[in-house]
Every structure is written in structure tokens, then in C-alpha cells.
VEXSE-537766 format. One record per residue (C-alpha): x, y, z. Coordinates in steps of 0.02 Angstrom, whole numbers, plus 50000, padded with zeros to 5 digits. Layout:
BEGIN
XYZ/...
end
This chain:
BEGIN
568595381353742/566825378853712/567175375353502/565305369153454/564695382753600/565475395653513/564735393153333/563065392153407/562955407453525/563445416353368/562255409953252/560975415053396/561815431253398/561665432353222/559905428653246/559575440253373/560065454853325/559915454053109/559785473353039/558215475652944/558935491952839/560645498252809/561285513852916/560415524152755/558675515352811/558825505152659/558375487052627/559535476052635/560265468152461/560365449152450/562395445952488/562335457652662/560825446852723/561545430052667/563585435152748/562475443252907/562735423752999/564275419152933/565115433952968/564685434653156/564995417053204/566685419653129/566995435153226/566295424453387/567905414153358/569035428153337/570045426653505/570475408853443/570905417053287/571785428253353/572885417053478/573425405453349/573975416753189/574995425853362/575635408053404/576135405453199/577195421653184/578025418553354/577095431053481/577575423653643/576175430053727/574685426653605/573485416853707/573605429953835/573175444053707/572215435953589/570935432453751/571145447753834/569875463053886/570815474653811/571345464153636/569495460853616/568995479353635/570265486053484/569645470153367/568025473753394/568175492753335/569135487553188/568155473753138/566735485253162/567435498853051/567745488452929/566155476452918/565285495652919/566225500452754/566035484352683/564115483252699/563265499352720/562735495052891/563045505353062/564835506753129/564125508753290/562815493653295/564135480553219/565565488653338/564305483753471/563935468153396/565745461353377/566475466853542/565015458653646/565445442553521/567175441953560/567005446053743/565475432953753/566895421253674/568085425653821/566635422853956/565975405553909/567865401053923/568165406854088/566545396954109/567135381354065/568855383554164/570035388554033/571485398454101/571235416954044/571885431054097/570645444154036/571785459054119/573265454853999/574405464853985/574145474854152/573905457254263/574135438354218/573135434454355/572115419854333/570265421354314/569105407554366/567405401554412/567565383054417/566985370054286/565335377154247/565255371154060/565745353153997/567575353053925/567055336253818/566545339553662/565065329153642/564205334353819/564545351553779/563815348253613/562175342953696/562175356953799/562225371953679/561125360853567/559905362253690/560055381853732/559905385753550/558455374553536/557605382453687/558125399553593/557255396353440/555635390653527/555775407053627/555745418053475/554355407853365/553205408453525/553525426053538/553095430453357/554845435953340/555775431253148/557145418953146/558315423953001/558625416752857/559895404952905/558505393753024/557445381052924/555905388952986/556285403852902/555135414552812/555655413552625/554755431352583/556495438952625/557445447252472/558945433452492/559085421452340/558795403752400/560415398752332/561195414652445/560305407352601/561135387752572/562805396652517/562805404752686/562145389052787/563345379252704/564825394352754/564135390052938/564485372252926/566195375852857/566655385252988/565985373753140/567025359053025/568525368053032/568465374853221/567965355753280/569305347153148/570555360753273/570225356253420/569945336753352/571915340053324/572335351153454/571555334653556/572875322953460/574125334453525/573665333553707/573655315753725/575515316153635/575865329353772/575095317953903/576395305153841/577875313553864/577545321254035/577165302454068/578645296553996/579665308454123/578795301554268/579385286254205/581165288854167/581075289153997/581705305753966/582345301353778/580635297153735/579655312853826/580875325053732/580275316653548/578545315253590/578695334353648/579395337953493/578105327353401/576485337553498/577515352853442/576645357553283/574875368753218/573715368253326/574905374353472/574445368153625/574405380153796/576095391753770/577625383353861/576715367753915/577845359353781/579735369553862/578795364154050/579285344453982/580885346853891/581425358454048/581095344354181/581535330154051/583465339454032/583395343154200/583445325054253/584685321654113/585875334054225/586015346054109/585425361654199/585915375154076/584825368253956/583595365954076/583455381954155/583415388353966/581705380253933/580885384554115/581115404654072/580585400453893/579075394553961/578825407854091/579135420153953/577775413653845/576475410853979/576625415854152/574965413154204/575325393054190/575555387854376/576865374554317/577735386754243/578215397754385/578485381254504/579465371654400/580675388254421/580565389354608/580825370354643/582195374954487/583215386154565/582865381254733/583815362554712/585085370254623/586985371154675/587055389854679/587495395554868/586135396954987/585815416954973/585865414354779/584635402954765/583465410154902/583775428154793/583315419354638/581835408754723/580955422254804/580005433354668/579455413754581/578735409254764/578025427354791/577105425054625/576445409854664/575615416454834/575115429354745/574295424654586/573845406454636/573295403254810/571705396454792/572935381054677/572685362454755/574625359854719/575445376654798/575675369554969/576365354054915/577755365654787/578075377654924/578355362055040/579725356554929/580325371654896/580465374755082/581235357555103/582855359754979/583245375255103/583055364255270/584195353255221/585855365855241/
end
């Protein structure tokens, strides 16, 4: 996900779109116009919010909901209902507001190639467009540096006010100077915190990388602690973890086990291509009679057709697949 993107399109958000009066037609008292930034770059990280207090109480599926149309949609009404008691301002305008954040969130990740399935729960088909974003941070960095930047010289050259969260701000507004830094300094917090995640969701990736190396190695002792090492807050992608422990006990021949951890990770996220392959090349080089393996193969390799055919590695798992059949 686009982490630094994220804060930034908010903040321009933020920018964009700052009430001038309550819903009343009053002015604005100093705390709503000094929490008017914070509070919407927050809620422009609110699918990633979402997905990981899901992933901390167990929800199996929280990536896919916590990123989905429909997900975004509710939040967005209830944050909206409640930022409109809280502050005075208009339920509808800050309904608006934080459902086009969240579902702005969901688009510059589908952007950047994250696997999303914005249709959850009715389809975990795959949505995609290709790498059109960096996925390193500092590139990425540069990037939305650079949009924001072009952002702000839109709105100064158009006469156009830039908050009072921007340094070029006009200090005339009601908001306390020490209101204004409190809230810049909220801002900060909260790009600190969502960088410092993904700084260890990174740590757990490489660990991840490890393992799955590890397995390709032989080393199947060693993938299954380093899985279990990557297996802490930040969660990485649901199941990627039970994908490595599956194949690593696999090899081990211990197929009960294994099969165990292949559903598991199926169950948590079947939009992960590995997921559903690792099941089909599972069941289909098992020991199971011919028809019971082909009956158990067939709605993995159907879902694979179906949800990932554009996938560079589907030929080469249906090949196999294929193969552990030709050899009766």
C-alpha cells in the first residue's frame, strides 16, 4: 500500500474540501478547524485500520473486508454520523467526505498492484491494473511529494486558501497557533506510526522470504521457525504464513498436517493464487484413488481458470497438476 501516499492525498483532501461554517452556518470554533486534517488523513487509512484490528481479533477474512466496496461504504456512513455529532458539521458533506477517502484509499492500492478484491464478499476476484504506483517506499515518497507539491502551487495560483495545516497559511483564521502545531504535529504522528508499520510489516516479509527460501532449500525445520517468527503484529497477507508451514510439512510427509494449513490458508484468503494451487497440486499428488483426487482437484483448478487467468504461473500449476494424473 501506498503508506506515505495515503497521508498525503488526505491532507490534500483535508485541504480541499475544509468547511468554512458548521451545518448551522456558523463559524467554526478553534478545536473543529485544528482536528479538520487530522481527522481525515486518519480516516484515509481506515481500510488499513480496519484490516488489521480484523486480523488482531481473529477475522479470517479481514483484508478482504476491511478493503472492500461494500466495507468502505458502511464505515464511511458511520464515521460520518458520528464526526457530524461530534462537530456540528454536515452528516451529509463528511459522509461524502469519508467514503470517497476510504474508497480513494482502496484505488491508489489497486494502483500500485496490491491484491484487492473490492467485490468482497459477493466475488474474491482479483482486481488489477498493473504496477502503476512505486511499491518502494522512498520512490513512492517522491512521487506523492511531488503531486502534493504541484497541488499546493495549483491552489495559491488560483487564489484558492490552503488551510491551516500548510505553512503558507493565512494566520487570520480563528485557530490558536498552538491548535494549528498541535494538529501538524497529530499529522506527523500519524504518518510516523503508518511508516514505523509497514517499516515492520517490511521486517516481516523478508523473515517470510526466508522461510519460503529455506523450503526450497530443504531446510524445512528452519522455514517452519522463521514462519513462526514473521508470525506476529503487523500480519502479513492472510495465509501467506499456513502457504509455508503447509508445503514445509508437506515435504516432511506429514500430509494431515499439511492439508490442515493449505485450507487454513484458503479459508483466510482465497483470492491468494498460491493458495488455491498449492491445494490443487495438494490433492492432486496425493494417494487418494484417481476419481478422489480428480473430485477433490477439480473446483481448486476451476477456480484458478476462473479467477486467475491472466496469472504468469497458471499454466505451469495446471501443467503439473495435469502431469500427477498422466502418470496412472
Amino acid at each position: 500500500m501506498p503508506v506515505i501516499g495515503h497521508a498525503l492525498v488526505g491532507l490534500a483532501t483535508a485541504i480541499q474540501y475544509e468547511p468554512a461554517a458548521d451545518r448551522d452556518g456558523r463559524p467554526l470554533g478553534p478545536a473543529a478547524i485544528a482536528l479538520w486534517a487530522p481527522v481525515v488523513v486518519v480516516v484515509s487509512y481506515v481500510p488499513d485500520i480496519l484490516s488489521q484490528l480484523g486480523s488482531m481479533a481473529g477475522f479470517r477474512h479481514a483484508s478482504l473486508a476491511g478493503h472492500s466496496l461494500a466495507v468502505g461504504l458502511v464505515a464511511g456512513a458511520v464515521i460520518g454520523g458520528l464526526w457530524a455529532a461530534a462537530s456540528g458539521l454536515s452528516f451529509l458533506r463528511l459522509t461524502a467526505i469519508a467514503i470517497g477517502a476510504i474508497l480513494l484509499h482502496d484505488g491508489l492500492d489497486i494502483l500500485q498492484a496490491a491484491d484487492r478484491a473490492p467485490f468482497w464478499p459477493w466475488s474474491t476476484r482479483i482486481v488489477s491494473v498493473g504496477v502503476l504506483l512505486p511499491r518502494r517506499s522512498i520512490p513512492e515518497g517522491l512521487l506523492f511529494l511531488a503531486l502534493f507539491g504541484a497541488f499546493v502551487v495549483w491552489r495559491r495560483l488560483s487564489g484558492l486558501p490552503l488551510g491551516t495545516l500548510v505553512p503558507l497559511v493565512d494566520f487570520r483564521r480563528r485557530a490558536s497557533s498552538a491548535a494549528v502545531w498541535a494538529a501538524r504535529a497529530a499529522i506527523v504522528l500519524i504518518l510516523l506510526t503508518a511508516v514505523g508499520t509497514r517499516t515492520l510489516r517490511s521486517q516481516r516479509e523478508r523473515v517470510a522470504r526466508d522461510a519460503a527460501r529455506m523450503n526450497a532449500q530443504g531446510r524445512y525445520a528452519e522455514a517452519l521457525r522463521l514462519a513462526d517468527t514473521a508470525d506476529r503484529w503487523p500480519s502479513l497477507r492472510a495465509g501467506r504464513l499456513d502457504i509455508i508451514r503447509g508445503e514445509a510439512y508437506e515435504a516432511l510427509g506429514e500430509p494431515a498436517t499439511a492439508e490442515r494449513y493449505f485450507l487454513r490458508a484458503y479459508e483466510k484468503d482465497p483470492t491468494n493464487f498460491w493458495a488455491v494451487a498449492d491445494l490443487a497440486e495438494f490433492y492432486a499428488a496425493s494417494n487418494a484413488p484417481a476419481a478422489d483426487r480428480r473430485r477433490l482437484v477439480k473446483p481448486y483448478a476451476d477456480e484458478l481458470k476462473r479467477n486467475f487467468s491472466r496469472h504468469e504461473k497458471l499454466n505451469d500449476v495446471l501443467g503439473r497438476v495435469d502431469r500427477q494424473f498422466d502418470q496412472e
